[in-house]
C-alpha positions as CSV (number, residue, x, y, z in Angstrom):
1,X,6.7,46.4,-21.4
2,X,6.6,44.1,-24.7
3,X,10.6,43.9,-24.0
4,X,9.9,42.7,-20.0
5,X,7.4,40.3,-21.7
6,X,9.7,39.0,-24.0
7,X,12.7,38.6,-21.5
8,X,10.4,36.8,-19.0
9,X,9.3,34.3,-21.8
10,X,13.2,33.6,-22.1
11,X,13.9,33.3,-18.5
12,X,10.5,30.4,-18.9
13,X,11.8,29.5,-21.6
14,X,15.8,28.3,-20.6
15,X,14.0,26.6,-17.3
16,X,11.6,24.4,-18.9
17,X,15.0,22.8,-20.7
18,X,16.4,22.1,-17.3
19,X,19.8,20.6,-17.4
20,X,19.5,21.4,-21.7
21,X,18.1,19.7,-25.2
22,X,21.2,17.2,-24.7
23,X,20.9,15.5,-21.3
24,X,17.0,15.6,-21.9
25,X,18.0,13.7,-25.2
26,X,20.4,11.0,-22.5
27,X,17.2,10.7,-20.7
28,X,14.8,10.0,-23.4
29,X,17.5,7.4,-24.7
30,X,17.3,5.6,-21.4
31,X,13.6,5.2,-21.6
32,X,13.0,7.6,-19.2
33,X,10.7,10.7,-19.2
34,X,11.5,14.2,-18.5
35,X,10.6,15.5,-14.7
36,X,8.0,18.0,-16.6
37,X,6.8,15.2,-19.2
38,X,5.9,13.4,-15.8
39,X,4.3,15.7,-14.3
40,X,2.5,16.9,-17.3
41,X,1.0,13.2,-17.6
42,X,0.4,12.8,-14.1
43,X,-1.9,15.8,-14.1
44,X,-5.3,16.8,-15.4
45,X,-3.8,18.8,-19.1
46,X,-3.6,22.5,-18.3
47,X,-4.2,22.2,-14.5
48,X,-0.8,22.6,-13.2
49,X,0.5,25.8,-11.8
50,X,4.4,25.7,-10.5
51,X,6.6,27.0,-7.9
52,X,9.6,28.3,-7.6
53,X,10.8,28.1,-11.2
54,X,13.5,30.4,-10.9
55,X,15.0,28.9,-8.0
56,X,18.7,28.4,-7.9
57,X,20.9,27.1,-5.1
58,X,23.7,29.3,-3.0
59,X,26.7,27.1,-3.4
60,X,29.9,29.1,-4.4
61,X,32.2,26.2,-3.6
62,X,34.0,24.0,-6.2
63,X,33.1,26.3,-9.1
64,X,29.6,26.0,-8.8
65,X,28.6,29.1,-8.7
66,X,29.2,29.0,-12.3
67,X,26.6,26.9,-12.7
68,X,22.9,28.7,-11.7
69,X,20.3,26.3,-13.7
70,X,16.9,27.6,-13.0
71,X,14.7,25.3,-10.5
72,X,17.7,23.6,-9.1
73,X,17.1,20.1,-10.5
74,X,13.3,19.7,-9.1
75,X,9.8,20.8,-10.7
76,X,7.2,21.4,-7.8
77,X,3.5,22.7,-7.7
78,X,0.1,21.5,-7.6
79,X,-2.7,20.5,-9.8
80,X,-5.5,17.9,-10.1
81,X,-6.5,14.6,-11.0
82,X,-10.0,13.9,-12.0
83,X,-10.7,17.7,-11.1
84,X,-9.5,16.9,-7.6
85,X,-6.2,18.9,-5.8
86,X,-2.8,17.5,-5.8
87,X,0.5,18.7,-4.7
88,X,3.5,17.1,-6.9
89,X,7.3,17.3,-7.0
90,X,9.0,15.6,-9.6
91,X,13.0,15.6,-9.4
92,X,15.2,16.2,-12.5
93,X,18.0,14.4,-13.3
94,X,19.4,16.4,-16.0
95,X,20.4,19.0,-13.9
96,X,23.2,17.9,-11.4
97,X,21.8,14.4,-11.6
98,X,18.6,15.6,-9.7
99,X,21.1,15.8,-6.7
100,X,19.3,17.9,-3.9
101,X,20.6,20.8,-2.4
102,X,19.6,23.1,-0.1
103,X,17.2,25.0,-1.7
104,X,16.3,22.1,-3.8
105,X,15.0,20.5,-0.2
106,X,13.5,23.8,0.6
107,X,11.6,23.6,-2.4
108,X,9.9,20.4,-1.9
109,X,9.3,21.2,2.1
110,X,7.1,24.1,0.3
111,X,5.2,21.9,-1.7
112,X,5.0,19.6,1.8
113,X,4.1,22.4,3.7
114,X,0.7,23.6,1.0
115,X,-0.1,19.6,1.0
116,X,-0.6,19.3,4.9
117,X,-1.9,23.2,5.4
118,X,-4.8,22.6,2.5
119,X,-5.4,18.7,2.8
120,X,-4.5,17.1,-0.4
121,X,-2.4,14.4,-1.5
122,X,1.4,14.7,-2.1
123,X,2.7,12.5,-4.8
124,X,6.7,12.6,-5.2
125,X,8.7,11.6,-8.5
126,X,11.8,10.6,-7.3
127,X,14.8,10.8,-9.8
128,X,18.0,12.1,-8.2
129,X,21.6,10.8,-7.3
130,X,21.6,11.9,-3.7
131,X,22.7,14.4,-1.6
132,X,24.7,17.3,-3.9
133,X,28.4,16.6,-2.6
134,X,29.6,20.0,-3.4
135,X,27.0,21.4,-0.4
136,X,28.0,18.9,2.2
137,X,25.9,18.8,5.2
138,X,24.1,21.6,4.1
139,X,22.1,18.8,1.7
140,X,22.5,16.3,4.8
141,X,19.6,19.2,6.6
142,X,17.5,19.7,3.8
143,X,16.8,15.6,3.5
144,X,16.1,15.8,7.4
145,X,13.6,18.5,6.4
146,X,12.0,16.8,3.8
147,X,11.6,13.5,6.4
148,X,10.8,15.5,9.2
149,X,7.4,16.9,7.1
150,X,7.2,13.6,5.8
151,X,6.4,12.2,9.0
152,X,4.3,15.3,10.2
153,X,1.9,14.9,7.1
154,X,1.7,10.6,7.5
155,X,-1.8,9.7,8.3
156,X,-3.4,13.6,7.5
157,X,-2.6,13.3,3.7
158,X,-2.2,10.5,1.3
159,X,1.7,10.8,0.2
160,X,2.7,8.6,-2.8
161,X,6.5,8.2,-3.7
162,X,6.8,7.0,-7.3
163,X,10.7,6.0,-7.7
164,X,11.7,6.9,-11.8
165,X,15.6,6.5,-11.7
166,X,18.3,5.5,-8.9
167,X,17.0,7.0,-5.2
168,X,20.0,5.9,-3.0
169,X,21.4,6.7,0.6
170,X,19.6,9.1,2.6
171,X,17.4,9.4,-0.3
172,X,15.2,6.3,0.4
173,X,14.0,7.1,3.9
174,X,11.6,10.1,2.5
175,X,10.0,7.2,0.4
176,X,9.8,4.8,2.8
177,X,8.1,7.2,5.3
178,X,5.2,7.7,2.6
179,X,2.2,5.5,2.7
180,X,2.3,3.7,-1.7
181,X,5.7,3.6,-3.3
182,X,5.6,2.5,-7.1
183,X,8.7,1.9,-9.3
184,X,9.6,1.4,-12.8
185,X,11.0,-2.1,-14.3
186,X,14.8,-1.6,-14.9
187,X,15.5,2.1,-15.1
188,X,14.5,2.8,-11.2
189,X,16.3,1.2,-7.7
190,X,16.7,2.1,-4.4
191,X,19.3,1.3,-1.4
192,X,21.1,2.6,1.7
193,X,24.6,1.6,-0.1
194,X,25.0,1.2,-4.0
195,X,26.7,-1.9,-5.3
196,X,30.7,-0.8,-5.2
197,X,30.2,0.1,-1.4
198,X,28.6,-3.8,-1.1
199,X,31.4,-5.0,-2.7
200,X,34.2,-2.4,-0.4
201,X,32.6,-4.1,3.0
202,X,31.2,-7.6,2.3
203,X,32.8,-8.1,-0.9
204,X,29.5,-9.7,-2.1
205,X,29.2,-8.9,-6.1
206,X,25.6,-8.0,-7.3
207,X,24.1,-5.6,-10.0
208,X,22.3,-2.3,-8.8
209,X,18.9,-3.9,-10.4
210,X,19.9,-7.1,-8.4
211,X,20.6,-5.1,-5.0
212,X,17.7,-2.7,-5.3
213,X,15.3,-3.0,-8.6
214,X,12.0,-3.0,-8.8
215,X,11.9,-6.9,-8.9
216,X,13.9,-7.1,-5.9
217,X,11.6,-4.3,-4.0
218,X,8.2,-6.0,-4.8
219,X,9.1,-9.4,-4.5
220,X,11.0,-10.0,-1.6
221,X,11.6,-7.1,0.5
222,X,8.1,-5.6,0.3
223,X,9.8,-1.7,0.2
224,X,7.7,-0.8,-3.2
225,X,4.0,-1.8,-3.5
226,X,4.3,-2.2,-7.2
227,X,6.2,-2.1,-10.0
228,X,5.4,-1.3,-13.7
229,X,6.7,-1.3,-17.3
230,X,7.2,2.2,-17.8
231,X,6.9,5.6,-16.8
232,X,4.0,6.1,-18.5
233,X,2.1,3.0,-17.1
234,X,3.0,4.2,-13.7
235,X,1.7,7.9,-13.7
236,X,-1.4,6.1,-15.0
237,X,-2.1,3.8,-12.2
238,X,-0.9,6.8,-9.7
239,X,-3.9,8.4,-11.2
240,X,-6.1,5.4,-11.0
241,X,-4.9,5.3,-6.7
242,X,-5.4,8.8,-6.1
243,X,-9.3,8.0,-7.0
244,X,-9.9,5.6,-4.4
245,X,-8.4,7.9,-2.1
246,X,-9.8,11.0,0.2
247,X,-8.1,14.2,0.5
248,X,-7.2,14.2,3.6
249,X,-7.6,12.5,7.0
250,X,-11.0,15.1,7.5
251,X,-12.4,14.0,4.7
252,X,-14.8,10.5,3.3
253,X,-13.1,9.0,0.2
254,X,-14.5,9.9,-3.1
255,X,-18.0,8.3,-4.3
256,X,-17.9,7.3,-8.1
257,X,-21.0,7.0,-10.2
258,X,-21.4,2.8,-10.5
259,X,-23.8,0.7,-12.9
260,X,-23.7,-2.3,-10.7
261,X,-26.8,-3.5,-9.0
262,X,-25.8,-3.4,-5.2
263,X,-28.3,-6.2,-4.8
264,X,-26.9,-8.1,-7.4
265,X,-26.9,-12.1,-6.3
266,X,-24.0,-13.8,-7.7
267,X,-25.2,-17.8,-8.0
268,X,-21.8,-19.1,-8.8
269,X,-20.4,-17.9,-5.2
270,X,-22.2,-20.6,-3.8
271,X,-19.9,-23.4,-5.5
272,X,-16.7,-21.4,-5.3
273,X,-15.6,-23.3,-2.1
274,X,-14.5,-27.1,-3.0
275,X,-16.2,-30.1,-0.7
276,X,-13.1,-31.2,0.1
277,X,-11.6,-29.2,2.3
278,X,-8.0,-29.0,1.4
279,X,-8.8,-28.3,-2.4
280,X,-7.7,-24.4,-3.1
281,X,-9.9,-22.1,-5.1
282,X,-8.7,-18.4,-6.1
283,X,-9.8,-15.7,-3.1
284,X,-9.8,-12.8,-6.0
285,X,-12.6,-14.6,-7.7
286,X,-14.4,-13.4,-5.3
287,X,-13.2,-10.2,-4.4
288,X,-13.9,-9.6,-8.1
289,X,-17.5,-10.4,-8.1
290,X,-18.4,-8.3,-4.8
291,X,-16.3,-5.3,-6.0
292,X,-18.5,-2.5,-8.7
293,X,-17.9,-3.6,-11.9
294,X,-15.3,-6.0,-11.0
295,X,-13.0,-3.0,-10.0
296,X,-9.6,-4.2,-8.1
297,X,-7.0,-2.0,-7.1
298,X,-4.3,-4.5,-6.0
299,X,-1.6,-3.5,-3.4
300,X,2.0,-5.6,-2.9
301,X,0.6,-8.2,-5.3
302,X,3.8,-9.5,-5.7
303,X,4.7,-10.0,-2.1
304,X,3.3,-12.1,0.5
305,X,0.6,-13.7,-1.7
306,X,-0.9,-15.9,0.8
307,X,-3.2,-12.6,1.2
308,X,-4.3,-10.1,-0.7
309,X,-4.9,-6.2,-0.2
310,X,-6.3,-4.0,-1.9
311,X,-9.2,-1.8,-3.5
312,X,-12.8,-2.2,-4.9
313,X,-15.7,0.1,-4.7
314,X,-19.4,-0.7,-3.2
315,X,-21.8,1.5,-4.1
316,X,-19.2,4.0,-5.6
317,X,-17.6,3.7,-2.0
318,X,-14.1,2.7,-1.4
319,X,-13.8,-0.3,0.3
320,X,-10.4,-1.7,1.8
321,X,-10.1,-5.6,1.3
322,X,-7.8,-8.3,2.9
323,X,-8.4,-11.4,2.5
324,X,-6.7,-14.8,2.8
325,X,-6.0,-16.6,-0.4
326,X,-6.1,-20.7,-0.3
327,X,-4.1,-20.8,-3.7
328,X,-1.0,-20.3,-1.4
329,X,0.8,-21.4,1.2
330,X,-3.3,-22.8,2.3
331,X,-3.8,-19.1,3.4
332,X,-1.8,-19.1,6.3
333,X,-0.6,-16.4,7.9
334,X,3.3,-15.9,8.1
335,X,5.7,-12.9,9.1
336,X,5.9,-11.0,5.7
337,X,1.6,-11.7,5.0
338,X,1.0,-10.2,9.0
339,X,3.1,-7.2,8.0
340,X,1.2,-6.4,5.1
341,X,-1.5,-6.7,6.1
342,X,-1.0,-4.4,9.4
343,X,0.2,-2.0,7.6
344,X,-2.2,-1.5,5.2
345,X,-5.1,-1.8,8.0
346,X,-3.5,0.7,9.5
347,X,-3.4,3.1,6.0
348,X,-7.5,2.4,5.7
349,X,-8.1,3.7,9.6
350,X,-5.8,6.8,8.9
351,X,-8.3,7.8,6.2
352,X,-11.6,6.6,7.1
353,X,-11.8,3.8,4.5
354,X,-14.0,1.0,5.0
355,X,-12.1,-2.5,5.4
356,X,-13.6,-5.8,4.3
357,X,-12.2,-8.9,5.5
358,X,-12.3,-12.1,3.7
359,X,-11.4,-15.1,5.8
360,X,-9.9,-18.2,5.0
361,X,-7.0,-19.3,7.0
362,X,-6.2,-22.4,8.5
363,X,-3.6,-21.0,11.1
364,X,0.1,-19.4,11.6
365,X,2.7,-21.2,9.7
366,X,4.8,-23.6,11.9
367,X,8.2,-23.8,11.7
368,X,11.6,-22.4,13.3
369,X,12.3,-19.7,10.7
370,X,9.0,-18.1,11.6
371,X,9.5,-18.7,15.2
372,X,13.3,-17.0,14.7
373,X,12.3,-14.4,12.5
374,X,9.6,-13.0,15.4
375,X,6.2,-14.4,13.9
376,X,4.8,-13.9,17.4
377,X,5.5,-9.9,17.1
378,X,5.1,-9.5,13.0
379,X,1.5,-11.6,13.9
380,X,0.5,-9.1,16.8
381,X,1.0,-6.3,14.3
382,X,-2.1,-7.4,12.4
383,X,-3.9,-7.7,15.7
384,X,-3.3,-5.0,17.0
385,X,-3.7,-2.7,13.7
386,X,-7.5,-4.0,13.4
387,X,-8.3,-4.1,17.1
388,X,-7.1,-0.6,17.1
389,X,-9.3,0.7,13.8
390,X,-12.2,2.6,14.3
391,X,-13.9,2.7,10.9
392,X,-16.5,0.2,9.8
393,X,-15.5,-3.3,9.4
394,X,-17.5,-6.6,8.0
395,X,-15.8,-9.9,8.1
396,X,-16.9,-12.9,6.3
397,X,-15.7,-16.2,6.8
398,X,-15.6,-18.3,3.7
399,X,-14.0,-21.4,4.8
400,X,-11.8,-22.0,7.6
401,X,-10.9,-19.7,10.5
402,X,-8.9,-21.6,13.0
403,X,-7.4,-21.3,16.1
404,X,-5.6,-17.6,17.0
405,X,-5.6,-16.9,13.3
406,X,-9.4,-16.8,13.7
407,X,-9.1,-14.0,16.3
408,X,-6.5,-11.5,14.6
409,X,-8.8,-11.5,11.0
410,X,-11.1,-8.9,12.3
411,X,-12.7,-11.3,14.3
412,X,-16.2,-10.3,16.4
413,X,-14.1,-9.9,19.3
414,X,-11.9,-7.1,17.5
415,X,-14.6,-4.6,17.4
416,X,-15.2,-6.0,13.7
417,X,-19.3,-4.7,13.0
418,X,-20.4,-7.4,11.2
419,X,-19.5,-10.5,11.1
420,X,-20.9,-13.0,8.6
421,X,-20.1,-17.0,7.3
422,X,-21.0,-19.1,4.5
423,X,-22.7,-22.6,5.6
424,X,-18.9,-23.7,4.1
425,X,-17.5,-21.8,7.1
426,X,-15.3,-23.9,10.0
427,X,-14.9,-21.6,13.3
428,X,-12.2,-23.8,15.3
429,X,-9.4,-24.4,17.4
430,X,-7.8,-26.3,14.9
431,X,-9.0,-28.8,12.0
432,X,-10.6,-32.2,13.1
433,X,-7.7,-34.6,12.5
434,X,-5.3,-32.2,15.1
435,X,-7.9,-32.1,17.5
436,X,-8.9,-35.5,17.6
437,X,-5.7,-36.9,17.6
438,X,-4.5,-34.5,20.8
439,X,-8.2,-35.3,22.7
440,X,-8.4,-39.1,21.6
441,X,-4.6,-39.7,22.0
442,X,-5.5,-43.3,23.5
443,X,-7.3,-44.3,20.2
444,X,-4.0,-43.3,17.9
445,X,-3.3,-47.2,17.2
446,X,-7.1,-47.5,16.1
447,X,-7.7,-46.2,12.6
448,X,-11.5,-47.2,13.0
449,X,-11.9,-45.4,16.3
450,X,-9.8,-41.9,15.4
451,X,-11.8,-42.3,12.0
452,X,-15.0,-41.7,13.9
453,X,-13.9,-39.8,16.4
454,X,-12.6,-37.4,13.8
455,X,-16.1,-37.7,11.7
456,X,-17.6,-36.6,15.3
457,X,-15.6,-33.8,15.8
458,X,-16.4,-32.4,12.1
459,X,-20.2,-32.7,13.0
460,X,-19.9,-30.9,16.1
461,X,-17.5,-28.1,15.0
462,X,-16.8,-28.2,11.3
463,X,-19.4,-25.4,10.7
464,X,-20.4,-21.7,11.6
465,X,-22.9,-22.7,13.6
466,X,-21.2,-23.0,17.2
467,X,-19.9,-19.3,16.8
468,X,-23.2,-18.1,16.0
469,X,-24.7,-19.8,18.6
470,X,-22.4,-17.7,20.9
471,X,-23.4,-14.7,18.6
472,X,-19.2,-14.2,17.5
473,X,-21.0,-15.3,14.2
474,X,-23.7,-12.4,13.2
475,X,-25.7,-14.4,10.6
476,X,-24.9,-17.5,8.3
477,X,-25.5,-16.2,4.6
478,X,-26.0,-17.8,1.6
479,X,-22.8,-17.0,-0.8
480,X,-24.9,-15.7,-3.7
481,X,-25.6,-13.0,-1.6
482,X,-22.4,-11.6,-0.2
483,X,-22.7,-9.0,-2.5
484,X,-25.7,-7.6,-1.2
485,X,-25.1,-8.1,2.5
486,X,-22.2,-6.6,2.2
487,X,-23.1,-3.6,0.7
488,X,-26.3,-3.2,3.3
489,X,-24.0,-3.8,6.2
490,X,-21.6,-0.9,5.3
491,X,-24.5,1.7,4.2
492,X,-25.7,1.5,7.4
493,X,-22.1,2.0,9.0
494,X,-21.5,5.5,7.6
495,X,-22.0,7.4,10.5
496,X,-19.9,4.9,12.7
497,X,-18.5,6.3,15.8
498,X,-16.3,4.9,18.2
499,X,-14.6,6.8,21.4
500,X,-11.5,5.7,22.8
501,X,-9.2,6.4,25.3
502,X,-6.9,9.1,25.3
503,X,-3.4,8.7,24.8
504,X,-0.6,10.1,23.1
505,X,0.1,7.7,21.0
506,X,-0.1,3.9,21.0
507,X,3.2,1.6,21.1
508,X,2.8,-1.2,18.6
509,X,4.8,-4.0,18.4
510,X,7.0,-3.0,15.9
């Protein structure tokens, strides 16, 4: 028996090195970690149990079956953060490059499989060159398998791609299908073709960071949600995301303890909008001082900063935000800002998260490359994500909500529950000097006159109070207490319910 002991120890033993001491010494050099160091700091210490460790693929082509490595180049099983159940696979690149194969694919579509069947999160290291050659289309399958579950388990359980080394060709779509992808600064990219093939077919030379970093990803094609230092840093903030988070699509988010007086009145809110009217002031100011304990989990900050997504807690209680931010581009609304914005209203309804919508937008941008590039359909996205939600929703308008911008941020009229406005609010058509100059156009060669007429039309309309004479306004509040009304209004949402027709699925405008 002691001999069987020993022998199995080994067998552990020879797995745990993976590809071997020397390419785990290549990876350390590259300032990256280890698929088991990952996984080990990902997880609660001691809580993870493994799969398939003795694993190997089938191949007997090109000599490999001379090679067997134990696990096939990816470590997969489950564990917990914060005491709460995870399902991880983290891909390693010291053995065949982290290329998947066959079983390598059927391994993960386990580790899928457990996720969806117990309801808990799936978070996947990615680290791998691709397809393994040698298997040919047998590797081609096992990616559709992988996508195929990815797609089956999208708005049932949080899946989280974290992207630690190159993830290229086929590769990328399993990511992309997943709900928060997070890279690391210089030692991760992803694209559909690497930079020789650019250079084969367009002859265009660029770098692989330049093509598909982690810059490139958060900044201007919006593919990664965030990007960090290190792979250290990263597992971190996985772990800080997976606590705002619910288990499943069954399931309410977690509640924290918090040390922050819901009631708390916050005085300086109420001179946080400037008196003039085109003067910007920094949204997340105020996201920061309704959140618990100034608590913000920032999503895409990089991309599409004229508004902001993220996380904060109320009461313990995650809480979705978006909100417009005046700092740029005057909070308008644009392609890429819709886009984001849609799609993480969308994530928030999957799971029963609360959204909070902080208004300050003076329109849609103008201009032919929005017009070209399809603002019309990127806009309707964001309408049609929140008129579609179903979980509790409060709206307050800061400063300015004109026109059809007005109408897509969670307006009354979007099933939004609550919808509240500072006395600095302006519900519109448009700002004072359009209007006045299309109504008055007879007056344009009198200054005087269009002066007064515009003075007029700010009187009449340049507050909340017009809306919330119609009742599209549900009460004017004073800032300091956004906090508190805020916090009242969703408590007495939790057992929202909302019935809707039946169909298959929707068809957004995608």
């Amino acid at each position: 028996m002691k001999d069987i002991l020993e022998q199995l120890e080994q067998r552990r033993e020879t797995a745990r090195l993976g590809g071997g001491q020397k390419r785990i010494d290549a990876q350390h050099a590259r300032g990256k970690l280890t698929a088991r160091e990952r996984v080990d700091l990902l997880l609660d210490e001691g809580s993870f149990e493994e799969f398939d460790m003795f694993v190997t693929h089938r191949c007997t082509d090109f000599g490999m079956e001379k090679q067997k490595p134990a696990g096939d180049g990816v470590v997969t099983g489950w564990g917990t953060i914060n005491g709460r159940l995870v399902y991880v696979f983290s891909q390693d690149f010291t053995v065949f490059g982290g290329s998947l194969s066959e079983t390598h694919a059927q391994k993960i579509c386990k580790i899928q499989d457990m996720a969806i069947q117990n309801g808990a999160p799936l978070i996947g290291i990615n680290d791998s060159g691709g397809a393994r050659i040698q298997e040919g289309v047998a590797s081609l399958a096992g990616y559709a398998e992988v996508f195929q579950r990815n797609i089956e388990a999208s708005g049932v359980i949080p899946q989280i791609s974290v992207i630690m080394g190159p993830c290229a060709g086929g590769a990328v779509y399993s990511p992309a299908m997943t709900d928060f992808i997070f890279m690391v600064k210089d030692t991760s990219y992803m694209f559909v073709t690497g930079p020789d093939v650019v250079k084969t077919v367009t002859n265009e030379v660029v770098t692989a960071e330049e093509l598909g970093g982690a810059s490139t990803h958060t900044r201007k094609s919006s593919v990664a949600d965030a990007a960090f230092e290190n792979d250290v840093e990263a597992l971190a903030e996985v772990r800080r995301l997976v606590d705002f988070l619910p288990a499943n699509n069954r399931e309410k988010p977690p509640v924290r303890p918090f040390f922050d007086d819901p009631n708390r009145i916050e005085a300086s809110l109420d001179t946080l909008v400037p008196a003039n009217a085109n003067t910007p002031y920094d949204m997340k100011e105020l996201i920061l001082k309704l959140g618990d304990e100034g608590d913000f989990y920032e999503i895409q900050e990089d991309f599409a900063k004229n508004i902001i997504t993220g996380f904060i807690r109320i009461e313990g209680r995650s809480v979705g935000v978006v909100a417009n931010q005046p700092m740029v581009l005057a909070g308008c609304l644009d392609i890429d800002s819709s886009r984001k914005a849609a799609r993480f209203v969308r994530f928030c309804d999957c799971f029963d998260i609360p959204i909070l919508t902080l208004v300050d937008v003076p329109g849609f941008l103008p201009g032919t490359s929005q017009e070209y590039g399809g603002v019309i359909k990127h806009g309707a996205k964001l309408l049609f994500a929140y008129g579609q939600a179903t979980v509790p929703m409060v709206t307050v308008i800061t400063r300015k909500a004109y026109g059809g911008a007005y109408d897509v941020m969670a307006s009354k009229h979007l099933r939004s529950d609550f919808n509240y406005a500072w006395p600095t609010a302006e519900v519109a058509v448009m700002g004072a000097r359009g209007a006045t100059e299309i109504i008055h156009r007879a007056d344009l060669n009198d200054p005087e006159k269009i002066a007064q007429h515009t003075k007029d039309y700010e009187d009449r309309f340049a507050n909340p109070f017009v809306a919330a004479e119609r009742g599209f306004i549900d009460e004017v509040i004073q800032p300091r207490t956004s906090r508190k009304r805020i916090a009242r209004a969703f408590a007495s949402l939790r057992n929202k319910k909302v019935v809707t027709p039946w169909k298959k699925h929707d068809n957004i405008p995608l």
